[in-house]
C-alpha positions in Angstrom: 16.0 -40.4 47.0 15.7 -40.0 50.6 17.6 -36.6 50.7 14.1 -35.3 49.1 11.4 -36.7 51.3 11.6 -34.2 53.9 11.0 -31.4 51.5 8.5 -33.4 49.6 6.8 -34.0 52.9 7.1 -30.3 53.9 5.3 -29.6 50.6 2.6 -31.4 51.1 1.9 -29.8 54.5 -1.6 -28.3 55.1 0.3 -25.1 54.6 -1.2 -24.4 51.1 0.5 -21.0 50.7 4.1 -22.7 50.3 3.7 -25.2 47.2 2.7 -22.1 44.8 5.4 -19.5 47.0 8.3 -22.1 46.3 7.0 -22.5 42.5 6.6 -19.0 41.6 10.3 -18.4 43.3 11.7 -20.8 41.3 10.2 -19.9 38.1 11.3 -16.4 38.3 14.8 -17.4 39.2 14.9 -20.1 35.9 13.8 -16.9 33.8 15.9 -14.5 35.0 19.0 -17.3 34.6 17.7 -17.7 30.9 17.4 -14.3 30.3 20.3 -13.3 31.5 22.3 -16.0 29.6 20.6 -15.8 26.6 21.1 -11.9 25.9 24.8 -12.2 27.1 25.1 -14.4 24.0 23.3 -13.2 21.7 25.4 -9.8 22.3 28.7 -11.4 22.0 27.9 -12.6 18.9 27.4 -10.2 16.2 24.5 -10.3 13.3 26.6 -9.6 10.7 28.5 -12.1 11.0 26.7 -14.9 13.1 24.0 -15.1 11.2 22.5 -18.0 12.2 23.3 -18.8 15.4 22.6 -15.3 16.6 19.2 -15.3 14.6 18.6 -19.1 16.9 19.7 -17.2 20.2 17.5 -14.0 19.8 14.2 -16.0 18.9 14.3 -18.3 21.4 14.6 -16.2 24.6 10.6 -14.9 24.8 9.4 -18.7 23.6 11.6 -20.5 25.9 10.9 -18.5 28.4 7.4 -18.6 27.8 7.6 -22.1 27.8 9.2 -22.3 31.5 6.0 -20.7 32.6 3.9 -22.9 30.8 5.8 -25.9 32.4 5.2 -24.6 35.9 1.5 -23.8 35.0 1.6 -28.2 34.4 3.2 -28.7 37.3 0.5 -26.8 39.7 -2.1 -28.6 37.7 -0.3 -32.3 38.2 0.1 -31.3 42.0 -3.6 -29.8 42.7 -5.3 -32.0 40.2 -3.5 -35.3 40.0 -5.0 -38.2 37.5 -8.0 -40.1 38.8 -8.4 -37.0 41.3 -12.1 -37.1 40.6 -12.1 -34.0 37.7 -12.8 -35.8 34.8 -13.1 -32.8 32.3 -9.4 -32.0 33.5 -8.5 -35.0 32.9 -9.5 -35.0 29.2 -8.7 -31.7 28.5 -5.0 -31.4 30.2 -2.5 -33.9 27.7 -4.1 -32.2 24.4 -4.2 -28.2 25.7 0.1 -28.6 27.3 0.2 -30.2 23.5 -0.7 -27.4 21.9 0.3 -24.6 24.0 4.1 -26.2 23.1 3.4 -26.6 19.3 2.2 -22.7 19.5 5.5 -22.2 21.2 7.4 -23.3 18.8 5.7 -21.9 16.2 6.2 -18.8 17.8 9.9 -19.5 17.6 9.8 -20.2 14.2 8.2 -17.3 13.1 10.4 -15.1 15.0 13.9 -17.2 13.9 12.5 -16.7 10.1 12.6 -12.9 10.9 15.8 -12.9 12.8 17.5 -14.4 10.0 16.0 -11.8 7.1 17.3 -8.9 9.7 20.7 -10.9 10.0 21.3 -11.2 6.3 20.5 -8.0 5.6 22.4 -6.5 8.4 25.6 -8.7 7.3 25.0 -7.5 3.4 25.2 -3.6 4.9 28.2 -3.5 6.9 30.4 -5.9 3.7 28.6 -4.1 1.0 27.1 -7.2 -0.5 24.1 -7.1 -2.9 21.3 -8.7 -2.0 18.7 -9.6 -3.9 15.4 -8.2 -1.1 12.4 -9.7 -4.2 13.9 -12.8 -3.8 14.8 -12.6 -0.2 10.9 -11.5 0.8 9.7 -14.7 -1.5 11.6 -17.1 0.5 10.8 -15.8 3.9 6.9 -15.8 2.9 7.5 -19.2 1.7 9.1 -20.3 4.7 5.9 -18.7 7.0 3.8 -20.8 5.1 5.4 -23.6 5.7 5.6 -23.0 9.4 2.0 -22.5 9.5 1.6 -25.7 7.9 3.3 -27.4 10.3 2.6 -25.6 13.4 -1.4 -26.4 11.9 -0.8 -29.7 11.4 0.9 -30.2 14.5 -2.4 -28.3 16.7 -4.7 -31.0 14.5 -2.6 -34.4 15.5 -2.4 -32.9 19.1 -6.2 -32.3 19.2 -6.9 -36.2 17.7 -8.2 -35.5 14.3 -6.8 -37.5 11.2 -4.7 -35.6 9.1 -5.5 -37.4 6.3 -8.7 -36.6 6.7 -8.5 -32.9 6.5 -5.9 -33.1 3.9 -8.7 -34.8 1.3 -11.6 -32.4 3.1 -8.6 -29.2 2.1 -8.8 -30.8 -1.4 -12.2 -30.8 -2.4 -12.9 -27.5 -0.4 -9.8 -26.0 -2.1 -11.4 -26.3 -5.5 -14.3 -25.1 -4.3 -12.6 -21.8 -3.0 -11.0 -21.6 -6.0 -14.1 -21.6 -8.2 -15.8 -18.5 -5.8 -12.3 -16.6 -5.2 -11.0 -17.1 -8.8 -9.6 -13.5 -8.9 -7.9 -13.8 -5.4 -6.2 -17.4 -6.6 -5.2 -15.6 -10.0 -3.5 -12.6 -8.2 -1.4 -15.3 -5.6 -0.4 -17.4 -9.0 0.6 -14.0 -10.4 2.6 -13.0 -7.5 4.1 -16.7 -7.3 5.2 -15.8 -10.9 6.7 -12.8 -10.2 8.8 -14.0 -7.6 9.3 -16.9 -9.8 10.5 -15.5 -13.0 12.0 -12.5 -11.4 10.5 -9.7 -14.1 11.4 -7.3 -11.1 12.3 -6.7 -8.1 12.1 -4.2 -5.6 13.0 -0.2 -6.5 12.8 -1.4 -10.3 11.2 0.9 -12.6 8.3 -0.8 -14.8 6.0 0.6 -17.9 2.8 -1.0 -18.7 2.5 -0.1 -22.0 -1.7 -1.2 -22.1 -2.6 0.6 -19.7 0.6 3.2 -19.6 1.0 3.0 -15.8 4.7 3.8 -14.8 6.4 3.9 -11.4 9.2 2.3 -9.3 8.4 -0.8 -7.2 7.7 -0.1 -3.5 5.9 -3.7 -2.6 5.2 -7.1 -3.6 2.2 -8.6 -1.8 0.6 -12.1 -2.4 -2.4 -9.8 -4.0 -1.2 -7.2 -5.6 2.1 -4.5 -6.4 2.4 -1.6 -4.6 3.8 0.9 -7.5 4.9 4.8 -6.5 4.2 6.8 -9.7 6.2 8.7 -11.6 3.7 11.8 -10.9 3.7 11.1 -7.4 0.5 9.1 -7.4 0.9 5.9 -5.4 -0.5 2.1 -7.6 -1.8 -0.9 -6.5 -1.5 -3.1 -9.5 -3.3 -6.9 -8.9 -0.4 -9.8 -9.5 -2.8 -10.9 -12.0 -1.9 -7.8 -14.7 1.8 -9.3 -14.9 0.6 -12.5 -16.6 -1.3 -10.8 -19.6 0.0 -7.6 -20.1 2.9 -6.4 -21.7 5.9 -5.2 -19.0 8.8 -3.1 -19.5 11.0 -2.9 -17.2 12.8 0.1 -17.3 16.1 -0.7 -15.1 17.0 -3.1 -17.0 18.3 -0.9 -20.0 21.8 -1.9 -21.8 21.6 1.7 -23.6 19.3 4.2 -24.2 18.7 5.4 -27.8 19.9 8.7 -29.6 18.4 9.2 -32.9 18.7 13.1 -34.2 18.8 15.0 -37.4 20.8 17.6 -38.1 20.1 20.1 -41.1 22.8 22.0 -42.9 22.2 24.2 -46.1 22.1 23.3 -49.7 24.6 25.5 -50.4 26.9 23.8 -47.7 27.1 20.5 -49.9 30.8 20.5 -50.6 31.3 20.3 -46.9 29.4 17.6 -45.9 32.3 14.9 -46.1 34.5 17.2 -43.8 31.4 17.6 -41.3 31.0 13.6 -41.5 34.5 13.0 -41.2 34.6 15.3 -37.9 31.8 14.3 -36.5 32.6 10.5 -36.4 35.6 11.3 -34.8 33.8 13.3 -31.9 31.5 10.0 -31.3 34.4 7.7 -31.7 36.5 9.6 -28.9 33.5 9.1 -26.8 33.3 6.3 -23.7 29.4 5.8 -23.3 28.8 5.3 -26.9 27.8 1.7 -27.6 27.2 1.7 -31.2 27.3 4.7 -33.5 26.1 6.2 -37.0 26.5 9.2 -38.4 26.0 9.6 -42.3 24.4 11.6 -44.8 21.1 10.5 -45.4 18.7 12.7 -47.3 18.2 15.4 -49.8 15.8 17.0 -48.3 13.1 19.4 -49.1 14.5 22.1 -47.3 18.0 21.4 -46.4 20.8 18.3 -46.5 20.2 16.0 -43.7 22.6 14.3 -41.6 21.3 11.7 -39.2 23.0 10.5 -36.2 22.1 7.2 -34.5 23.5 6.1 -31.5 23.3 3.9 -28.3 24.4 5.9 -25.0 25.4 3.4 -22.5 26.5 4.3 -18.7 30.1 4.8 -17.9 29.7 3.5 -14.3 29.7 0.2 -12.5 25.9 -0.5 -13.2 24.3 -0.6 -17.1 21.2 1.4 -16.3 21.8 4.6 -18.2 19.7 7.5 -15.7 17.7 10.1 -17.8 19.7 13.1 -16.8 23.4 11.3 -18.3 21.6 10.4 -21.3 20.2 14.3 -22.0 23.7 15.3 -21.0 25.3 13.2 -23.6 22.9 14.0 -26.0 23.3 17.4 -25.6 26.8 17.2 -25.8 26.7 15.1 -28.9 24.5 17.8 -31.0 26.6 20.8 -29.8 29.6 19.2 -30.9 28.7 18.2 -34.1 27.1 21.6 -34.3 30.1 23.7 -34.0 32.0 20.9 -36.3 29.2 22.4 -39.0 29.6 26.0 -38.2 33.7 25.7 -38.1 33.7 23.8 -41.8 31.3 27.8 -42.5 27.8 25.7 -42.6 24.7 26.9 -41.4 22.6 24.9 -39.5 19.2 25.2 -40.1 15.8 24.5 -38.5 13.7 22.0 -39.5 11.1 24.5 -40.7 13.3 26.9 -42.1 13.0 27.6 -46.0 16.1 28.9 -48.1 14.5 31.3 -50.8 16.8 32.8 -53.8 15.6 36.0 -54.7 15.8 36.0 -58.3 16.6 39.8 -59.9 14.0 42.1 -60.7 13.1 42.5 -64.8 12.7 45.3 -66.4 9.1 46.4 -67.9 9.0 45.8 -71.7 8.9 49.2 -73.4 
């Protein structure tokens, strides 16, 4: 193009101070055009509901900006150092370093799109009032770093001319050999791969180990171990490996919680029991968070009549979980009222140590 010789001769004066002047310029004036575009867009469209192509905008602004730099950092080295310039070492040295500078680039990018979408998601699951799942959503955004790394490691060894293959059967065998010294560590990641997996729990989920009787509500789930708050206030760090051998309750999960109470009434109340039965089933009928019921006679006992009462309290809301404090409401609500059923039919309820004596009347002295 002839239009360009006479500023391609002018840079290749002897004035040295103009090639780098007119680069940096230009540089600066590329990034602050990108920068400029790229956050006007990625402010018009909203996270919530652009998830993706707001996550691609907003981690791609410091990378491709980065990567203008870099570009002009090649370009001063092509102009200053040209091939066959006499600088062998450069020559060997520049194709496979601009290679993986760009393949750390877009890792970079990568790694920050894989957290622009989590962020999105979430945001998007906020504002509608969606449920989302965060367990699962952490397991695939760790699965999706690794990956990444994968590829952007990969990607650094083709660049830097060693076979792939190679490494890949020298991983193998070193692999097992890892595995044999760090059995523990691989144990814990297969047990965290398992939770995530099989789902047990999730995050905020309340969880019993009944071996060891270590209780507390989910805070974290690492590759190595659970990070458990206490019930007490103590904070947990259980390894991944625990969840594959011991036994697990998971305490959010409950359909019901169970109710099982005796109440004990008087041997001289006997000819009331029916109407106390009768009265009582009908309380626990009229009742909404009752799952299944019973409520029978069941004993003569050695003190007093028992009537048992076995029921399932289930929650009247939206979720199944049944919290503690509903189910000690209901249950208190359940004994009072069958309670003053007995003491309206003229029964008394008794304790369960209480003892009914009969005094029997005094005899009189043989004369």
């Amino acid at each position: 193009m002839e239009w360009f010789e006479p500023i391609k001769d002018f840079l290749a004066s002897d004035i040295w101070w103009v090639f780098p002047l007119f680069l940096l310029v230009g540089l600066m004036a590329i990034n602050l055009i990108l920068g400029v575009t790229l956050t006007f867009l990625w402010k018009r469209d909203k996270p919530e509901v652009k998830v993706w192509r707001s996550a691609i905008v907003n981690a791609s602004n410091a990378p491709l900006r980065a990567s203008v730099w870099l570009l002009g950092v090649i370009i001063a080295t092509r102009h200053y150092f040209p091939p066959g310039s006499g600088y062998p070492i450069i020559d060997d040295i520049n194709s496979p370093v601009q290679k993986v500078l760009f393949i750390f680039l877009m890792g970079w990018f990568l790694f920050r799109l894989i957290n622009r979408v989590e962020e999105n998601y979430f945001k998007r699951a906020s504002v509608q009032d969606i449920y989302v799942d965060r367990t699962a959503a952490t397991a695939v955004k760790k699965i999706a770093v690794i990956v990444a790394f994968l590829m952007v490691a990969l990607g650094v060894f083709q660049a830097l001319g060693l076979s792939v293959s190679g490494l890949l059967a020298f991983g193998g065998a070193a692999g097992i050999a890892v595995g044999f010294a760090a059995q523990n560590l691989v144990s814990n990641f297969f047990g965290g791969l398992t939770v995530y997996a099989s789902r047990i729990f999730k995050l905020g989920d309340d969880i019993i180990l009944k071996s060891t009787g270590l209780s507390g509500t989910v805070a974290y789930i690492g590759w190595r171990s659970t990070t458990i708050d206490g019930w007490d206030g103590k904070r947990i760090y259980v390894p991944n490996s625990t969840f594959n051998t011991e036994n697990l309750i998971n305490h959010s999960r409950l359909t019901h919680r169970t109710l099982s109470q005796d109440v004990l009434l008087s041997y001289a109340d006997y000819e009331k029991i029916n109407e106390v039965v009768e009265e009582g089933n009908k309380l626990l009928a009229a009742r909404e968070d009752l799952k299944y019921f019973v409520f029978r006679f069941s004993e003569f006992g050695d003190k007093a009549l028992k009537l048992s009462i076995y029921a399932w309290v289930q929650s009247t809301g939206r979720h199944s979980f049944v919290p503690y404090a509903d189910f000690a409401k209901a249950q208190e609500e359940i004994l009072m009222g069958i309670a003053d059923i007995a003491r309206g039919k003229g029964c008394k309820v008794l304790p369960v140590n209480h003892v009914w004596l009969n005094e029997a009347p005094m005899r009189e002295p043989d004369s």
